[in-house]
C-alpha positions as CSV (number, residue, x, y, z in Angstrom):
1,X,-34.6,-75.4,-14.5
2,X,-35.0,-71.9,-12.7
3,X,-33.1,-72.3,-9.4
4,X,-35.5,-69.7,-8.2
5,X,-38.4,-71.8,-8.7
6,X,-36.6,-74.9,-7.0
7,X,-36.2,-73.1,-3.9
8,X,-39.6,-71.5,-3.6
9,X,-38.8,-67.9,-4.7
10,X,-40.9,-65.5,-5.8
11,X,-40.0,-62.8,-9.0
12,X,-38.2,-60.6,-7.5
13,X,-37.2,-62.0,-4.4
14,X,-34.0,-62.2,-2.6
15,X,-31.7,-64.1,-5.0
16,X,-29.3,-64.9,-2.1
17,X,-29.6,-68.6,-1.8
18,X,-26.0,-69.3,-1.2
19,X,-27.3,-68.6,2.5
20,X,-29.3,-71.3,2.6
21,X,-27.7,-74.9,3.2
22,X,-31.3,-76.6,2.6
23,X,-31.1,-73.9,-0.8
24,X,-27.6,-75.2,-1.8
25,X,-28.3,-79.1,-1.5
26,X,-31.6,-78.7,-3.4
27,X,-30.2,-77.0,-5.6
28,X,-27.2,-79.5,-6.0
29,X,-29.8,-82.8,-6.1
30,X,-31.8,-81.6,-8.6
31,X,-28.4,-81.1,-10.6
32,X,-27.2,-84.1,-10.2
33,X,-30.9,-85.7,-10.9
34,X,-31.1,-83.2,-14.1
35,X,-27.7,-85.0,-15.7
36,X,-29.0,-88.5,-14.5
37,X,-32.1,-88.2,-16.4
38,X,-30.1,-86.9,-19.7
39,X,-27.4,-90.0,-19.4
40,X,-28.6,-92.5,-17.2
41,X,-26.0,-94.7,-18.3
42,X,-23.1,-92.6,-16.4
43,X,-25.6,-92.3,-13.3
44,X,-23.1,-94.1,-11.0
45,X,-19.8,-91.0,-12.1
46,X,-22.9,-88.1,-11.4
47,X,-23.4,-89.4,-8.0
48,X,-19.6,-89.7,-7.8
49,X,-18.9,-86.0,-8.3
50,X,-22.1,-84.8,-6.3
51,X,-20.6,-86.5,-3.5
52,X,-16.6,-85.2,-4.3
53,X,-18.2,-82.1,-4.5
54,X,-20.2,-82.3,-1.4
55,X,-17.6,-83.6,0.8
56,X,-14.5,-81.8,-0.7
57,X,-15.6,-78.9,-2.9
58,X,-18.2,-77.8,-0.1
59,X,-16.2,-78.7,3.1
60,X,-15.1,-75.2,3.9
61,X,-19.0,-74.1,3.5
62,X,-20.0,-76.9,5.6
63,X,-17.7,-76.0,8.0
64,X,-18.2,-72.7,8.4
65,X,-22.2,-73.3,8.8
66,X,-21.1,-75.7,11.3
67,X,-18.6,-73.6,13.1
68,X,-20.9,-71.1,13.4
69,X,-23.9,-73.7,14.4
70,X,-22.3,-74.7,17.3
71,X,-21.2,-71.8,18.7
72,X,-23.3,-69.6,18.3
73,X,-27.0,-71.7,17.4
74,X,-30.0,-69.6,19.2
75,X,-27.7,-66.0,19.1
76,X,-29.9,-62.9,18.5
77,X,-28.3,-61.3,15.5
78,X,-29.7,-57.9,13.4
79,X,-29.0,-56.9,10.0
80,X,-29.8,-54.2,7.6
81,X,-29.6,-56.3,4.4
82,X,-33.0,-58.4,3.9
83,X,-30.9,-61.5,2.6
84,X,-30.2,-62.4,6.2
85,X,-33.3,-64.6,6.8
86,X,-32.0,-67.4,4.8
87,X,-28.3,-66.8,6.5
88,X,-30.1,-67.3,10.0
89,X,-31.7,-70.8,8.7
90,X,-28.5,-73.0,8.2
91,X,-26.2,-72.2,12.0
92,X,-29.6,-72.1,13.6
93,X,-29.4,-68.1,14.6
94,X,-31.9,-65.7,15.8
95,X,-33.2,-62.5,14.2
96,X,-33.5,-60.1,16.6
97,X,-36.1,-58.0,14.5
98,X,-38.0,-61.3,13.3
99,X,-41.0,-58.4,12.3
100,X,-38.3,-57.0,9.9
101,X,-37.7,-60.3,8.3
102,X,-39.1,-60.8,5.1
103,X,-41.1,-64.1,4.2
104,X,-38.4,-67.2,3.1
105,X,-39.5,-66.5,-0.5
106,X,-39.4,-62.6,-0.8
């Protein structure tokens, strides 16, 4: 599996994903599906630890995406870097130079 192909990006796009929670949980179902499909038998302990690591492992990221949600959701925000269309998508921010933004998958 190319995680770049799960999440719809291009060769040589912007490999910042991390930015994305809609990136990160694909990323993590098709994991979890992945080891499922090579030992079906322990199916129930893969869904086990994709939810331990959802709740607990990710809780600070989920926080923080919420945090910033919450407060600060519609904000106008600019940035130099081109990774921060993806980092707008999750707290629900603004670009305020959308015709600077490169497409989702560049």
């Amino acid at each position: 599996m190319k995680i770049g192909d799960l999440v719809g990006l291009k060769p040589g796009g912007n490999p910042h994903r991390w930015y994305s929670p809609n990136d990160v949980h694909r990323v993590i179902e098709k994991i979890t599906a992945d080891y499922k499909k090579i030992a079906p038998a322990d199916a129930a302990y893969f869904d086990q630890r994709k939810k331990a690591f959802e709740t607990k492992t990710l809780a600070p990221y989920t926080r923080l995406v919420s945090g910033i949600k919450s407060k600060y959701a519609g904000t106008s925000i600019g940035a130099s870097e081109s990774h921060r269309h993806p980092a707008l998508q999750g707290p629900g921010l603004e670009d305020a130079h959308p015709r600077h933004v490169p497409e989702r998958d560049e």
